[in-house]
C-alpha positions in Angstrom: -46.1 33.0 168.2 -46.0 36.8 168.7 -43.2 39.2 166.5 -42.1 41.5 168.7 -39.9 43.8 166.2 -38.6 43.5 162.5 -36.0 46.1 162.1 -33.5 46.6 159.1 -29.8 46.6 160.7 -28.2 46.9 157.3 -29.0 46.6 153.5 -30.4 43.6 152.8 -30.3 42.2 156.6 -33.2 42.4 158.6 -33.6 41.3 162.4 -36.2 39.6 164.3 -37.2 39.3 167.6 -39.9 36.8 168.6 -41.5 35.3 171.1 -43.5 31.8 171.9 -44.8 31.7 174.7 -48.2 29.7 176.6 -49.8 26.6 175.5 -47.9 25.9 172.2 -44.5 25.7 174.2 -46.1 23.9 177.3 -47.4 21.1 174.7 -44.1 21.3 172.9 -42.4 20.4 176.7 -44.4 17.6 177.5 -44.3 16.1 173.7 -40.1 16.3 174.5 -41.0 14.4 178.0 -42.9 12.0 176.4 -40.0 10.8 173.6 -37.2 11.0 176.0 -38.4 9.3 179.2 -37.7 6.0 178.5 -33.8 6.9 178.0 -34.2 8.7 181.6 -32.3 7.3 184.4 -33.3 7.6 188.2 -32.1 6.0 191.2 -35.5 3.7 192.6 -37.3 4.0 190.1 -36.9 1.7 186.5 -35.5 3.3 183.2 -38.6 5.1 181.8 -40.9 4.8 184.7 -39.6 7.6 186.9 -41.9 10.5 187.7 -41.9 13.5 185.4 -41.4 15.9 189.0 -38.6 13.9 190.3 -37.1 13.7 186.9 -37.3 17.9 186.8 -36.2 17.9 190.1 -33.2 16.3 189.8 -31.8 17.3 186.4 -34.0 20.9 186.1 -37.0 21.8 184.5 -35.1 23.1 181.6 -33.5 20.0 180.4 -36.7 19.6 177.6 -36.6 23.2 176.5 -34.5 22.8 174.0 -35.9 19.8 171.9 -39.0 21.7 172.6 -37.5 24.9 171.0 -36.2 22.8 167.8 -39.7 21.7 167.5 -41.0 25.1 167.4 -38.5 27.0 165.7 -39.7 26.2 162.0 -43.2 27.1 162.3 -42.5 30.4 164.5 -39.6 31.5 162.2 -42.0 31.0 159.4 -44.9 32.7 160.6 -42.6 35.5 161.4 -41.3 36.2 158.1 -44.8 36.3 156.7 -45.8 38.5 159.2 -42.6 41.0 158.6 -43.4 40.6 154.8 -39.7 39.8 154.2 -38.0 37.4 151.9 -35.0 35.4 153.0 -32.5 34.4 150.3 -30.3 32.3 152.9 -30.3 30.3 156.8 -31.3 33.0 159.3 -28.1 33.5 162.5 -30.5 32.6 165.6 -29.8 33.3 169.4 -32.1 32.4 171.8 -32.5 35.8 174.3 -34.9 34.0 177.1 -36.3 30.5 177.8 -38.4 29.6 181.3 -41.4 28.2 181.9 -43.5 30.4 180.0 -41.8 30.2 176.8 -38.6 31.3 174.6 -37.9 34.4 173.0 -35.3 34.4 169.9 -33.5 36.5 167.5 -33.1 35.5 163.6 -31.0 38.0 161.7 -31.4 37.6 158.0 -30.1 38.0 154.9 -33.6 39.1 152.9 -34.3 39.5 148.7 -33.2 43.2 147.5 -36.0 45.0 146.0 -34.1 47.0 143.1 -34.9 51.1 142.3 -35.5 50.8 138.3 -34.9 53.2 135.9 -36.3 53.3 132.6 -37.5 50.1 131.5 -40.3 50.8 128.9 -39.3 52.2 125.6 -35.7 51.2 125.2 -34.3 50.4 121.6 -31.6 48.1 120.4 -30.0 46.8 117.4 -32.3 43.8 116.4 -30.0 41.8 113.4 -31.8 41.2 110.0 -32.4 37.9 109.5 -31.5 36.0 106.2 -30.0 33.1 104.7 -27.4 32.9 102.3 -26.6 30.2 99.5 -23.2 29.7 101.1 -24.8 29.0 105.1 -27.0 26.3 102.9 -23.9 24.6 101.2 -21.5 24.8 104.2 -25.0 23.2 106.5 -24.9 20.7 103.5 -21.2 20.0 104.0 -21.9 18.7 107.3 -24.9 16.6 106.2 -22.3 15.4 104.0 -19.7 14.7 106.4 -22.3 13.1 108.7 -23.2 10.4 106.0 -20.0 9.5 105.2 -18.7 6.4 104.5 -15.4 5.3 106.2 -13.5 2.8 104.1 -9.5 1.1 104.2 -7.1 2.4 102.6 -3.9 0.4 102.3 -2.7 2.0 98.9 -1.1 5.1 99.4 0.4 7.2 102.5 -1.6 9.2 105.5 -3.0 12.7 104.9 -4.7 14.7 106.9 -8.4 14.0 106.9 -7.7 10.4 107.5 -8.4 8.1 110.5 -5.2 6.8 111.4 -5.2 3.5 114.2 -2.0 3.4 115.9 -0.2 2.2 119.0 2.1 5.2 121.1 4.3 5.4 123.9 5.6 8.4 125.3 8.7 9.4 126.8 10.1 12.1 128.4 14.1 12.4 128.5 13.8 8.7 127.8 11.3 7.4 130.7 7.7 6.9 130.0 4.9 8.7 131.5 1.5 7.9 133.0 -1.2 8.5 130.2 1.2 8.5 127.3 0.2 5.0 126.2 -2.8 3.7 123.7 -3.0 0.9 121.1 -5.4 1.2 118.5 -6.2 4.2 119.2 -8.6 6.1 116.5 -6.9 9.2 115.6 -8.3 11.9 112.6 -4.9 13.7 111.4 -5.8 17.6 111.2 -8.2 17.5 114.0 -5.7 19.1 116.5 -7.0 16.9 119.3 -3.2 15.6 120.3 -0.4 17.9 120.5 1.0 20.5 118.3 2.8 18.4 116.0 2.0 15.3 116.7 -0.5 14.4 114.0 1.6 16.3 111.3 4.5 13.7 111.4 2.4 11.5 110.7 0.9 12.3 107.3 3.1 11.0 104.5 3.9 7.2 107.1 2.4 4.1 105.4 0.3 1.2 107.2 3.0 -0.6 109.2 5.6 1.6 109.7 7.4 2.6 112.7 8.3 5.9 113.8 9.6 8.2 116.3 7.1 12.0 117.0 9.1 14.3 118.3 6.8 17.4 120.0 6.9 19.9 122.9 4.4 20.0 125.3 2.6 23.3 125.6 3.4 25.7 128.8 -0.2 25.7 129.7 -0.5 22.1 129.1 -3.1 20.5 131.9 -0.7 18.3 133.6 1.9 20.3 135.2 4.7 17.9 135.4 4.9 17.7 131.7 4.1 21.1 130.7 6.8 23.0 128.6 8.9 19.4 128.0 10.2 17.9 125.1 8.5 14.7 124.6 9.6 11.6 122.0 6.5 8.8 120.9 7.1 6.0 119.8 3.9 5.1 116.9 2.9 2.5 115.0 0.2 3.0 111.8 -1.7 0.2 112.2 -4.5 1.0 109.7 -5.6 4.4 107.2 -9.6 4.7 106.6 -10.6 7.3 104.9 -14.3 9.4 104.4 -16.0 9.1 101.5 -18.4 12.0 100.8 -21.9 11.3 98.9 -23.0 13.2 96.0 -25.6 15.4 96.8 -28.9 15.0 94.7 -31.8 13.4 94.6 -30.6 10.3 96.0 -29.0 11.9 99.2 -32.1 13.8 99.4 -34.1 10.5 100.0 -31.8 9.0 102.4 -31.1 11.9 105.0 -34.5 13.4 104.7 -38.1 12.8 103.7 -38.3 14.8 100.6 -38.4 12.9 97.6 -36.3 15.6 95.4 -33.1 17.8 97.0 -34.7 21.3 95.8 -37.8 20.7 98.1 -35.0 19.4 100.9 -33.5 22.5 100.1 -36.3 24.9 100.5 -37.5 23.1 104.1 -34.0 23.7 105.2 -33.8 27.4 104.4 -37.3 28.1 106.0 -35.9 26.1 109.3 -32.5 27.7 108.6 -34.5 31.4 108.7 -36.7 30.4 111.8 -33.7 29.4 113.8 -31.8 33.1 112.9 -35.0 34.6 113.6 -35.3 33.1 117.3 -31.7 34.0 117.8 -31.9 37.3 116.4 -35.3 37.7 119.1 -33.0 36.6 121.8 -29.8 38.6 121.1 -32.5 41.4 120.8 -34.1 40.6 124.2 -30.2 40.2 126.1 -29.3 43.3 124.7 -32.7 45.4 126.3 -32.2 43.0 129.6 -28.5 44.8 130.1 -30.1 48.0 129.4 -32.7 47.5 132.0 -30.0 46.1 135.0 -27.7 48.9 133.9 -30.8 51.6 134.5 -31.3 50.0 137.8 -29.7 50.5 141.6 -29.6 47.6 143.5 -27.0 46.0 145.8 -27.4 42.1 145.8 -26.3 40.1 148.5 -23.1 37.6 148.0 -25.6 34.9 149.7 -27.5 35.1 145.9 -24.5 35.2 143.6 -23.0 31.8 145.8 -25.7 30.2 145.6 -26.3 30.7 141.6 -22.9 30.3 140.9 -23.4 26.6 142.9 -26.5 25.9 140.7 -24.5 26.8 137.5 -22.0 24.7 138.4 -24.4 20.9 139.3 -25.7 22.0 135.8 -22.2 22.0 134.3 -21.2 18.7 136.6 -24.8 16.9 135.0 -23.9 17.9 131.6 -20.0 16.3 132.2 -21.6 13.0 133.5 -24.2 12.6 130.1 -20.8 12.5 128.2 -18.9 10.1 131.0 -16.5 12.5 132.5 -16.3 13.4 136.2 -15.7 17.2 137.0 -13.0 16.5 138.8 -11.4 15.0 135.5 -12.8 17.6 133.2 -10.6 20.0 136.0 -7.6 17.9 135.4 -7.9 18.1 131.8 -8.8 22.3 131.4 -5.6 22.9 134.0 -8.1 24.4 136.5 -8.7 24.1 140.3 -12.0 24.1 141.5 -12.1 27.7 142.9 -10.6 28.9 139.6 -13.0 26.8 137.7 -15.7 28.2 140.2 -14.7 32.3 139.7 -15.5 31.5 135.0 -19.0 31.6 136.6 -19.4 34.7 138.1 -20.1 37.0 135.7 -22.8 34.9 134.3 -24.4 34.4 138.3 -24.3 38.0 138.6 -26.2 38.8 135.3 -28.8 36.2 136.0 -29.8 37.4 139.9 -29.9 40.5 138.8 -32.4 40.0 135.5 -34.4 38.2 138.2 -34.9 40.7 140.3 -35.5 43.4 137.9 -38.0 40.8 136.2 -39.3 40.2 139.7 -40.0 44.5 140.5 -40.9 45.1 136.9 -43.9 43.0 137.4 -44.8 43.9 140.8 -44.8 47.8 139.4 -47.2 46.7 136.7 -49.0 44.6 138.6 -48.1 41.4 136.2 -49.5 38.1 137.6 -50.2 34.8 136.9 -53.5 33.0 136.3 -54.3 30.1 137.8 -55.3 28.7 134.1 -51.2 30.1 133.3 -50.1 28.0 136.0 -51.9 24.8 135.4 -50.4 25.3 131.6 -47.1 25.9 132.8 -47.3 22.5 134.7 -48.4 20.8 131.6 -45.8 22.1 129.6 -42.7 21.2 132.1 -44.7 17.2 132.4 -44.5 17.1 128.9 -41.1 18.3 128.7 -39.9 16.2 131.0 -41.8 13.1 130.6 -43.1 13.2 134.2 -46.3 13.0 135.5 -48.1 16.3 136.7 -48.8 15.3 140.5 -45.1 14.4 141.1 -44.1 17.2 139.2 -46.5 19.9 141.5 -43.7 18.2 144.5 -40.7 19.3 142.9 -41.7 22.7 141.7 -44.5 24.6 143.9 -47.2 26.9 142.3 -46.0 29.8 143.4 -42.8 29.7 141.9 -44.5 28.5 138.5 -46.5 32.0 139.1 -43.5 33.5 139.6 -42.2 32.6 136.3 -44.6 33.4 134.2 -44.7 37.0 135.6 -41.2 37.4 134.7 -41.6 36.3 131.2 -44.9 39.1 131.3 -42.5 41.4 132.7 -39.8 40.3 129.9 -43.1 40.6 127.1 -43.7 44.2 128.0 -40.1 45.5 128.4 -39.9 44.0 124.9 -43.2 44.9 122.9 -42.5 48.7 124.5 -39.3 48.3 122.8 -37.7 49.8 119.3 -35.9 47.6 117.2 -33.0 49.6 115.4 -31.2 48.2 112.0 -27.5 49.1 112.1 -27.6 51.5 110.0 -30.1 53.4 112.1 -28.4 52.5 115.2 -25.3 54.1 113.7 -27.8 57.4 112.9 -28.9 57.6 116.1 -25.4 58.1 117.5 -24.2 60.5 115.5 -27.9 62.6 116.0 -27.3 62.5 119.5 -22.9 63.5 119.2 -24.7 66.3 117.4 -27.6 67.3 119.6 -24.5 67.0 122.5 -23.7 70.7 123.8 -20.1 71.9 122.9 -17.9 73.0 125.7 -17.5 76.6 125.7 -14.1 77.9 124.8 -12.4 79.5 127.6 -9.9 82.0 126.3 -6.4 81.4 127.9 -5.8 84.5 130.4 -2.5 86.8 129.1 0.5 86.7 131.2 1.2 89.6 133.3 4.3 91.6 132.7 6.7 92.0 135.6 7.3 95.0 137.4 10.7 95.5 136.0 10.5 94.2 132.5 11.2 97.2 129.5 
């Protein structure tokens, strides 16, 4: 393999021209003889067994070159790319220019990784938020302990309210014909919890077990399904059954039974500190996003559509995994949300866009300061994503290659000294800072407004 030429044609696209030529492609012609002989054809002679002349002589020496070009093409392309010291983000656009006896000659145009200009990345400040826990965050996180532990019991002596679990039977109709989905029977339904329509679970607070009623709502205009969106609907309901939550006391007792303290002060206390480490490693992240928009914003660089596609695309499977844990399809979770799949597609751009380019200002920080990974890192890192994921470390080195575990871990090195070089500003000093530097601002000079000339004629 020989590279003729790299040239840049535009930004971020960069054209090849190489050539393969001698022994490689000569073995790569006769490998192509060899594995399509026997499908070969030729008058006197029996399928396979024909001679590899006659067999060039009647259908051309050529007819192998191009299997034996497809066999080639990997390896050349690669070694190419090393040699140019490029990085392709996406499928190179191939023509072949020659192909004879001697070899072939090609030309990949690709679409290669943007190396940003930075700006100022070391000794930036942001607002960092002080950390604390309240006595009201601990009640309200013990309300939902409560909540959680409830007990669910009948209730066949008074009348629905909201906050119970109402089982009933519906039918919908629409000027007086039923629709497809508007059916359920014994269907668990918490009135107040806004998961039907508007409406529907107020009418039926104040209905006993039993009874039979009419709900009369309105669908809303956004409302998923389009052919019932903005219509007046009537359902026919039946309460079958109340049950209600019953709260438990919280002391000792409950202490015991959710947790294992023995008293609800010391349950108390461990919650706080795990309460204050968890605003603490949000308040570190918030803190890091914010310097992270500060460095993209300081930097020039023009990324590729090839990039943001193909993170959007990643985003998405994520999203489409998550959907399938809880047993709903994308394409239903569309249906529900009212979305298309290009609409649905276009939520994650702006979150594609912020991610390539934190990458690659990760990726040049590093490079600049000469941030690498050990090998010891690496080995680490592997250990940590096998535990993680409960997979061995030899079929985990298949999925994920060393080099892009390096790659990681210099990012997060680049991320470490962008954020230890880095001031952390209360908001009160935050709010100083902007009103020193409205100060420190240079005032437009006045310009004084040039007097009118008198006419010629005026008295």
């Amino acid at each position: 393999m020989s590279l003729v030429s790299s040239k840049q044609v535009e930004t971020n696209r960069c054209e090849l021209t190489v050539e393969v030529k001698g022994e490689a492609f000569s073995k790569a012609v006769d490998a192509a003889f060899a594995k399509n002989m026997k499908k070969i054809t030729i008058p006197g002679f029996r399928k396979g067994k024909a001679p590899r002349a006659m067999v060039e002589k009647m259908y051309g020496k050529g007819m192998f070159y191009e299997d034996a070009m497809n066999a080639l093409y990997p390896e050349a392309y690669s070694a190419a790319v090393d040699e140019a010291g490029i990085k392709p983000v996406d499928s190179a656009d191939v023509e072949v220019l020659e192909v004879n006896d001697e070899g072939f000659t090609f030309k990949a145009t690709v679409t290669t990784k943007p190396v940003p200009e930075l700006g100022e990345y070391k000794g930036l400040s942001a607002v960092k938020a002080a950390v604390e826990v309240t006595d009201e965050q601990i009640e309200h996180q013990f309300a939902h302990l409560r909540d959680q532990y409830a007990r669910v019991i009948e209730v066949t002596d008074r009348a629905a309210k909201l906050g119970d679990i109402a089982d009933i039977n519906f039918e919908g109709f629409v000027d007086g014909v039923a629709f497809e989905g508007g059916k359920g029977e014994n269907y668990p339904l918490t009135l107040g919890s806004g998961s039907f329509i508007p409406g529907f679970e107020d009418q039926i607070v104040g209905h006993s077990v039993g009874e039979e009623f009419d709900v009369n709502v309105t669908f809303p205009e956004e409302y998923g399904e389009k052919s019932l969106a903005g219509k007046a609907a009537v359902f026919k309901v039946k309460l079958n059954g109340l049950k209600e939550r019953q709260l438990p006391e919280v002391d000792d007792e409950f202490a015991k039974d959710v947790s294992e303290f023995d008293t609800l002060d010391a349950f108390k206390q461990d919650m706080k500190a795990k309460m204050l480490a968890s605003a603490e490693e949000k308040a570190n992240s918030d803190f890091e996003n914010k310097l992270l928009e500060q460095v993209v914003a300081n930097m020039k660089v023009e990324v590729p559509d090839c990039m943001i596609e193909s993170r959007i695309r990643e985003l998405m499977q994520d999203f489409g995994m998550r959907m399938s844990q809880q047993g709903l399809s994308l394409k239903d979770f569309l249906q529900y949300s009212g979305q298309n799949e290009e609409q649905f597609k276009e939520t994650f751009r702006p979150q594609a866009e912020s991610q390539v380019k934190t990458r690659l200002a990760m990726e040049a920080i590093a490079a600049a300061e000469q941030l690498a990974a050990t090998d010891e890192e690496v080995e680490e890192e592997y250990k940590k994503l096998a535990e993680q994921y409960h997979m061995e470390i030899e079929k985990l080195r298949g999925l994920i290659t060393a080099v892009e575990i390096s790659e990681d871990v210099a990012c997060r090195k680049a991320l470490d000294l962008v954020r230890e070089s880095a001031t952390a500003l209360s908001e009160e000093a935050s709010e100083e800072k902007k009103e020193e530097t409205a100060e420190e601002a240079p005032k437009p000079k006045r310009t004084r407004k040039p007097k009118a000339e008198k006419p010629a004629d005026a008295e």
